[in-house]
C-alpha positions in Angstrom: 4.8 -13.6 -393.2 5.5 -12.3 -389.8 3.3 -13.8 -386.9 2.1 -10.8 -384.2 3.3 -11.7 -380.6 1.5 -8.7 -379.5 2.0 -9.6 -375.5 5.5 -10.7 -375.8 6.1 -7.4 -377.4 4.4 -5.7 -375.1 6.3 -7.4 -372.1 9.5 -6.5 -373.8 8.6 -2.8 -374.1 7.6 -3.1 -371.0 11.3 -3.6 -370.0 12.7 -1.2 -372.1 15.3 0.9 -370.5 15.5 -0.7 -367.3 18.6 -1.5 -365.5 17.9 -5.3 -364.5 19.2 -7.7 -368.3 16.2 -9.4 -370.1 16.4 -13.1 -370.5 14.1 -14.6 -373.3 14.4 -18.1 -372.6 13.1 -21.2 -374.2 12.8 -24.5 -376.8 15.2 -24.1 -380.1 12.8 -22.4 -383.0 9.9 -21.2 -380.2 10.5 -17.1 -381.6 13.0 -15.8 -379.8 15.4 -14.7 -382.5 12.4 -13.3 -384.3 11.1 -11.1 -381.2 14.6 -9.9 -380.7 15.2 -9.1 -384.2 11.6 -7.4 -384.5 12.0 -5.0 -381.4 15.1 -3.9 -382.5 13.0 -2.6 -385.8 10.5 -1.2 -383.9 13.3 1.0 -382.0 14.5 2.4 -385.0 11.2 3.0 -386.3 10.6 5.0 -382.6 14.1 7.2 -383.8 16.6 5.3 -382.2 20.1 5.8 -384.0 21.7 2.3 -386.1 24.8 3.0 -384.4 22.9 2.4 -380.9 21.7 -1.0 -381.5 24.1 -3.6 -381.6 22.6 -7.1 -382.8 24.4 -10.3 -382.8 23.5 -13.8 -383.5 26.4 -16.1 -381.7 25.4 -19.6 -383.2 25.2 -17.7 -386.9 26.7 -19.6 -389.7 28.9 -16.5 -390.7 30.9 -15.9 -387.4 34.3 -16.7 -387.7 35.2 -20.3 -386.6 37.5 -18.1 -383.8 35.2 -15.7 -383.1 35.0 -15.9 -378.8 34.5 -13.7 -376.1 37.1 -11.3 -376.6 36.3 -10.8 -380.3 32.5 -10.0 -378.9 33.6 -7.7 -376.1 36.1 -5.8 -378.9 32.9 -5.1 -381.1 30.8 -3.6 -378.7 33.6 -1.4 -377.3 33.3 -0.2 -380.9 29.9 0.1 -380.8 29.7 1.7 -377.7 32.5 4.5 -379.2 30.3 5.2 -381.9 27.0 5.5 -379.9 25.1 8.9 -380.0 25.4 9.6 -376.5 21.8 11.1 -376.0 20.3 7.7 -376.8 21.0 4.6 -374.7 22.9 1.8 -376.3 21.3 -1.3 -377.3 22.7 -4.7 -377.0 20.9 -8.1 -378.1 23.0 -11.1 -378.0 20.9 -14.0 -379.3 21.8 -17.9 -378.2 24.3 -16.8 -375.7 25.1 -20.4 -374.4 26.9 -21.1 -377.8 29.7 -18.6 -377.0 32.2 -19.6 -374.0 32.9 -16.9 -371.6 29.7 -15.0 -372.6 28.6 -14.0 -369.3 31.9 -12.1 -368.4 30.8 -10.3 -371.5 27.3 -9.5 -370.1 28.4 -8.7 -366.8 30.6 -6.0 -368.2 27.8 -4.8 -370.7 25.7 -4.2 -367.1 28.1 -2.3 -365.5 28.2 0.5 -368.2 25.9 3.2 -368.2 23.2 4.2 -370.8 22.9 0.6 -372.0 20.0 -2.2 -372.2 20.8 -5.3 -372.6 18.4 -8.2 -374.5 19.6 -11.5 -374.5 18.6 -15.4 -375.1 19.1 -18.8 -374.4 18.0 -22.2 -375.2 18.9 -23.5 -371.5 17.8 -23.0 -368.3 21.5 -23.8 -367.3 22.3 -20.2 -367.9 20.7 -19.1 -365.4 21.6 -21.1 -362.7 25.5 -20.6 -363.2 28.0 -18.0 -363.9 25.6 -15.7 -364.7 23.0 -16.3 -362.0 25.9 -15.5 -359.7 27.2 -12.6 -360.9 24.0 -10.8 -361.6 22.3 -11.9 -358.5 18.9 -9.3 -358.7 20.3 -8.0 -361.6 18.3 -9.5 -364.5 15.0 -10.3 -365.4 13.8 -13.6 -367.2 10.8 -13.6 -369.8 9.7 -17.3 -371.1 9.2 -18.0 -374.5 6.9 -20.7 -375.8 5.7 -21.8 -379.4 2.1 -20.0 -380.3 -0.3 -19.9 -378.3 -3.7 -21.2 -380.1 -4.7 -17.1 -379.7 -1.9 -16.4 -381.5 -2.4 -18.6 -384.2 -6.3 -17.6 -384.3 -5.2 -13.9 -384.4 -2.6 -15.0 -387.6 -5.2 -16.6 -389.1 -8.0 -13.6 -389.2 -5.0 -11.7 -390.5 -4.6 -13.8 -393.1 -8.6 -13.6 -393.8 -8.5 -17.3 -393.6 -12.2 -19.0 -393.3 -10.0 -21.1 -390.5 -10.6 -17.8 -388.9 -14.6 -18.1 -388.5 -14.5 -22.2 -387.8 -12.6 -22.3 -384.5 -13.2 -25.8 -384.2 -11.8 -26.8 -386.9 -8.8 -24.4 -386.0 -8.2 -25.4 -382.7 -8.8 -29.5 -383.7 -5.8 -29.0 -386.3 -3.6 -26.7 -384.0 -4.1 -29.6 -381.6 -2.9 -31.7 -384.0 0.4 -29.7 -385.0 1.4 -27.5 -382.3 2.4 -24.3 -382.5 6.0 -24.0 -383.9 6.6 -20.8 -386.0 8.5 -22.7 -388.8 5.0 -24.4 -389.6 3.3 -20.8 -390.0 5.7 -18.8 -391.0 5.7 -19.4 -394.9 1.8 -18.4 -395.0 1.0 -15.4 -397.2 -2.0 -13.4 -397.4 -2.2 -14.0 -401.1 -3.4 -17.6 -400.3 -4.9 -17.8 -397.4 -5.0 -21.7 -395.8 -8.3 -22.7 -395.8 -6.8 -26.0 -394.1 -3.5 -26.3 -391.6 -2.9 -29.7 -393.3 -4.9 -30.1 -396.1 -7.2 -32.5 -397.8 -7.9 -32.9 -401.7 -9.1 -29.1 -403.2 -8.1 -27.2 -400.5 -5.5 -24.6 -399.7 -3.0 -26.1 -397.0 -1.3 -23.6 -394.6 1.6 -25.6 -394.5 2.8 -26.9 -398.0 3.6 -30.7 -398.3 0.9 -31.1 -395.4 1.1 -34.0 -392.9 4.7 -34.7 -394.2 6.3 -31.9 -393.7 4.9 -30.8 -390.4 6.7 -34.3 -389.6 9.5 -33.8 -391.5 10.2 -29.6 -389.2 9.0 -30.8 -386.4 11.9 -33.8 -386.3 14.2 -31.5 -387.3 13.2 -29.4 -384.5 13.0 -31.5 -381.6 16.5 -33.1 -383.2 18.4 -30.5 -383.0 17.2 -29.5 -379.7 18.1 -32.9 -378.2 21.4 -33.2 -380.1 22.7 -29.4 -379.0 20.8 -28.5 -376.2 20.6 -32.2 -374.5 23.1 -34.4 -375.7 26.1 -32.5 -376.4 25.9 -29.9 -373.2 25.5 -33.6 -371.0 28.0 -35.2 -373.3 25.9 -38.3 -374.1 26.5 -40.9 -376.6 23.9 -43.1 -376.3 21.5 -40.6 -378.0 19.5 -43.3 -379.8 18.1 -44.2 -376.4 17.7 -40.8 -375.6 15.2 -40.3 -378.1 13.2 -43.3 -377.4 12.8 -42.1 -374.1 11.7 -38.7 -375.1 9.2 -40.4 -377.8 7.7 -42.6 -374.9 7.7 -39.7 -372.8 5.6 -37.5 -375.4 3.1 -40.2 -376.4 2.4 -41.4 -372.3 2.3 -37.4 -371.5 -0.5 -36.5 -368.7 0.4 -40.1 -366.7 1.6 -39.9 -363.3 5.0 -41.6 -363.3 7.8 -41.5 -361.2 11.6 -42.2 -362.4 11.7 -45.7 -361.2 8.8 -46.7 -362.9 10.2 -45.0 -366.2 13.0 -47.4 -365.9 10.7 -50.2 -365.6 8.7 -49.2 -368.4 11.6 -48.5 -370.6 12.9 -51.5 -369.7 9.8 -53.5 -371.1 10.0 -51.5 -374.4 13.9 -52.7 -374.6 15.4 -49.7 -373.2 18.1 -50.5 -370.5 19.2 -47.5 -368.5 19.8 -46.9 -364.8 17.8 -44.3 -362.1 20.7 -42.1 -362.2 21.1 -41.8 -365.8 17.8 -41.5 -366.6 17.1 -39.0 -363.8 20.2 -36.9 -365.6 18.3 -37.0 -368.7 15.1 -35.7 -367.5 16.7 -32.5 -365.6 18.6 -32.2 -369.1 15.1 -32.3 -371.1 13.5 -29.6 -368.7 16.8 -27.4 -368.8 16.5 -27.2 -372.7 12.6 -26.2 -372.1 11.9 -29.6 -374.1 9.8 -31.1 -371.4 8.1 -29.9 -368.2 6.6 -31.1 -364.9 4.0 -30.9 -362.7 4.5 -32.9 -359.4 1.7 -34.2 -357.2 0.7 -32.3 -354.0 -1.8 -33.3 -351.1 -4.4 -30.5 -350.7 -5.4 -31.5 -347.3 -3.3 -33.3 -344.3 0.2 -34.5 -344.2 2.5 -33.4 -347.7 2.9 -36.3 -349.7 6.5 -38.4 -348.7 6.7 -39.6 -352.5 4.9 -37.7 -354.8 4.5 -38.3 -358.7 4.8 -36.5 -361.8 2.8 -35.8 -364.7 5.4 -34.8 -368.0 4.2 -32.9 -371.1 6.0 -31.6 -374.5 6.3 -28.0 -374.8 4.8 -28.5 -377.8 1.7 -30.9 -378.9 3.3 -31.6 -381.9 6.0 -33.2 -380.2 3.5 -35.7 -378.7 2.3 -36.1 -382.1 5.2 -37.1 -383.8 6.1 -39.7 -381.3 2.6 -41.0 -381.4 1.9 -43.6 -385.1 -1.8 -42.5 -383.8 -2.3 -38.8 -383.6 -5.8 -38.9 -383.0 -5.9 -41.0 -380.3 -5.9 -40.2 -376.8 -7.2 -36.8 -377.2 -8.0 -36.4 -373.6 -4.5 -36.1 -373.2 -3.4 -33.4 -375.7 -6.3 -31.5 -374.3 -4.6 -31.6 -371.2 -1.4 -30.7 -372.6 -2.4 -27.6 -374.5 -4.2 -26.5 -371.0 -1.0 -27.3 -369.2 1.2 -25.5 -371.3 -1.2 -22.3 -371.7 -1.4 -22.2 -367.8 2.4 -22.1 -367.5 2.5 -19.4 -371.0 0.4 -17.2 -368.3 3.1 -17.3 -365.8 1.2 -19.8 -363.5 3.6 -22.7 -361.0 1.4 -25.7 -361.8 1.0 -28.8 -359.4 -1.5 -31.9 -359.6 -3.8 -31.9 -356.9 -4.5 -35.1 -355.3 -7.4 -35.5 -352.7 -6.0 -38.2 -350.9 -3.8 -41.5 -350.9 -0.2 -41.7 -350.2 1.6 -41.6 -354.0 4.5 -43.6 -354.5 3.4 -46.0 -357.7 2.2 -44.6 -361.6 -1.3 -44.1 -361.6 -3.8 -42.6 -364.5 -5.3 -39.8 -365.5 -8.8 -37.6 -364.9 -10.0 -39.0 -361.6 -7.3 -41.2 -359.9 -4.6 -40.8 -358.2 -1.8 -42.8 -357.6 -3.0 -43.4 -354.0 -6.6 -44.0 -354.7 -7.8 -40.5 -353.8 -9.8 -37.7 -356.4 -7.4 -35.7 -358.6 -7.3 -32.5 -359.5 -5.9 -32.1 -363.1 -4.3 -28.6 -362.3 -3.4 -26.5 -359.2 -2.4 -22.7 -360.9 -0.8 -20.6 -358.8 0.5 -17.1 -359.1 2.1 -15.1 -356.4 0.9 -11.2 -356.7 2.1 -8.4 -355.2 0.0 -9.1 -351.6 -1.7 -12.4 -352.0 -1.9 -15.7 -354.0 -3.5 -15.9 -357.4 -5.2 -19.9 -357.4 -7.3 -21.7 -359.6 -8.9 -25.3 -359.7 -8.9 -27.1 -363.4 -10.1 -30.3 -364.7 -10.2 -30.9 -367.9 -12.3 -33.3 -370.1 -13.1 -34.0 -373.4 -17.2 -34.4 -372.2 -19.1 -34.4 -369.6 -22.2 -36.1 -371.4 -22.3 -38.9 -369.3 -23.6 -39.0 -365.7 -20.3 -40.8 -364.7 -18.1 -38.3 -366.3 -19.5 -35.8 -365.3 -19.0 -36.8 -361.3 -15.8 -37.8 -362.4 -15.1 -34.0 -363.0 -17.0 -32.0 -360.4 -16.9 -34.1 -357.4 -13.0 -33.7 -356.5 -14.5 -29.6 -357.0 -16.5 -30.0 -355.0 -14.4 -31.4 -351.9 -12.2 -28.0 -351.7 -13.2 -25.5 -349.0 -11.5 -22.6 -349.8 -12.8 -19.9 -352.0 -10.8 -20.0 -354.9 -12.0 -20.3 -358.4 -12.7 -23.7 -359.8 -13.1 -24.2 -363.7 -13.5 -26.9 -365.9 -12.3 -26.7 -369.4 -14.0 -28.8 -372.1 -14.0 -29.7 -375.8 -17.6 -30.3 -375.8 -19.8 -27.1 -376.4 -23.0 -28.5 -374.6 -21.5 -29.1 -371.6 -20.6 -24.9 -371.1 -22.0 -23.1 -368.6 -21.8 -23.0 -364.3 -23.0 -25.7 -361.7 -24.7 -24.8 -359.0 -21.4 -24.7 -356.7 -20.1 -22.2 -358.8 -18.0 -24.1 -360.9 -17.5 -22.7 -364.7 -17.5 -25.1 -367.2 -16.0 -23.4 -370.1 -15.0 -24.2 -374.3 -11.5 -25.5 -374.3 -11.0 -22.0 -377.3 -13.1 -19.8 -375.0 -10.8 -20.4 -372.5 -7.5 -20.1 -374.5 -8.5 -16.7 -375.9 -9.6 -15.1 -372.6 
């Protein structure tokens, strides 16, 4: 059953008929084909003409084993002959990396008159090459991530599933699973889940439970390491590859800096060098596998060295790496907040209140250099001014300790910009006397 984007759609409508070529990007299975193919429907259901919308898949089983540039630029000059003039012409050209010489193709497509183009990728990498230089201003790029929790929520009240009216439970399993479409999509209202993964008596959302939300989710992450990773950086040591993804995933949310990933990987048996490894992360982060936040001093001198924290685009992937998925749920809170922030179109640093940086540190209240931490700096640039907000986030704050732990670095900031702390622990809601909001963890994804 198909699963609403609503504000994807909306974006993409939002676009429609304007010059500049929208770029979906983002992870292997995360919707893209699926929003493509769906606005195209929805323009012929708004009158549009089948001879003006011209869809092609270019990693499809059933293109020719030939099929290359030319053979695409020879269709849609066919297309384009038997367009109804009145009506612009529609091109969406889905997993363009696959096809060498595509972005002549799209260059071409933008100089002709009357046409929108829709296209997508599975690497950052296409944006920063050929394309990026020859459509300099000339294109547009809209992220794509797995479902949001609200999406999910909003599936599930669809589906008139009781997951619908226990959000806790709902959120504590999405947590668990992520939000890749190819664990949702095989849902029918006839049935509604009454469970994500299931236990005895009940009606599991997605069948074969725990085992088969291993069993996509590998296939998932494999084939976006093996054709978005591995073969685009020509790597054959791929088994180490995946170890250091796995380790990645399960230490996600711990400042680290490449040198100490070596050392670290090192201990686990894992030999590789700064420069390789360093290769490999930019790789990761170009296939929208992985993503970063980097440390920033908020007061006095920039930092010389700073640190990162890294996080899965999807908590399943941390999940699957991790023979515990219950443990450590601090940190897949944080990573479900991280990756919402950046779903909302915010740049996200780590704020650190003081120290120098330079060695790994931990998490929720320490920096690497000894000074308070900020969990999240979100920024985002508007038309006249700076869009910034202050996050911690924490499982609790029912102890004293805790709870300092969480406001105090707050409280340090002098500027006026909203400060938040996001929670799983419904008690500890409300606002402190500074004026910080400390909010549900599923209030604050469905605002």
């Amino acid at each position: 059953m198909y699963i609403e984007r609503t504000a994807l759609m909306e974006t993409l409508a939002g676009h429609r008929d304007t010059p500049e070529i929208k770029v979906l990007t983002g992870v292997r299975r995360c919707g893209k084909s699926t929003l493509l193919t769906k606005f195209a429907e929805m323009l012929l259901e708004d009158g549009v003409p089948e001879t003006n919308v011209f869809v092609r898949r270019l990693d499809d089983f059933g293109l020719p084993l030939d099929y290359s540039a030319e053979s695409l630029y020879a269709e849609l000059q066919e297309a384009a002959a038997q367009a109804d003039e009145s009506f612009p012409l529609y091109v969406f050209l889905d997993e363009v990396q696959a096809l060498a010489g595509w972005e002549q193709v799209v260059r071409r497509l933008h100089t002709r008159d009357n046409t929108d183009v829709f296209i997508t990728g599975s690497n950052a990498s296409l944006l920063s090459g050929e394309l990026a230089t020859l459509l300099t201003g000339r294109y547009v790029e809209i992220p794509v991530f797995p479902l949001s929790f609200a999406e999910v929520a909003a599936f599930m009240a669809r589906l008139e599933s009781p997951l619908a009216a226990n959000r806790d439970r709902l959120f504590r399993e999405y947590l668990r699973i992520g939000g890749m479409p190819a664990l949702y999509e095989t849902l029918t209202d006839a049935e509604p889940p009454t469970t994500l993964l299931g236990t005895a008596g009940e009606t599991v959302a997605v069948a074969g439970g725990a085992r088969r939300v291993e069993e996509t989710l590998t296939a998932i992450f494999d084939s976006a390491v093996m054709r978005d990773v591995a073969s685009r950086c020509q790597l054959r040591d791929v088994a180490t590859l995946r170890k250091m993804c796995r380790y990645l995933f399960s230490t996600s949310g711990n400042l680290v800096s490449v040198s100490g990933l070596v050392k670290s990987l090192k201990g686990l048996g894992v030999r590789t060098s700064f420069e390789t490894l360093d290769g490999w992360l930019d790789a990761l982060r170009n296939a929208f596998i992985m993503y970063d936040a980097e440390q920033e001093r908020l007061r006095g001198k920039a930092m010389l060295n700073p640190l990162r924290k890294w996080y899965p685009v999807d908590n399943g992937f941390r999940n699957l790496a991790s023979a515990q998925p219950d443990s450590d749920l601090g940190a897949q809170l944080e990573g479900v907040v991280y990756m919402e922030l950046r779903r909302r179109g915010y740049d996200v640093t780590i704020g650190s209140l003081g120290g120098d940086g330079g060695s790994a540190g931990g998490r929720n209240g320490g920096s690497a250099g000894g000074g308070r931490e900020i969990d999240f700096v979100a920024r985002r640039n508007m038309l006249l001014s700076e869009e910034r907000e202050y996050i911690q986030v924490t499982l609790d704050m029912g102890s004293a300790t805790t709870r300092e732990r969480e406001l105090a670095p707050l409280r340090e900031l002098t500027d006026a910009f909203p400060r938040t702390v996001v929670t799983d622990s419904w008690k500890d809601v409300g606002q402190t006397p500074e004026g910080v909001r400390i909010v549900h963890v599923t209030d604050w994804l469905l605002e």
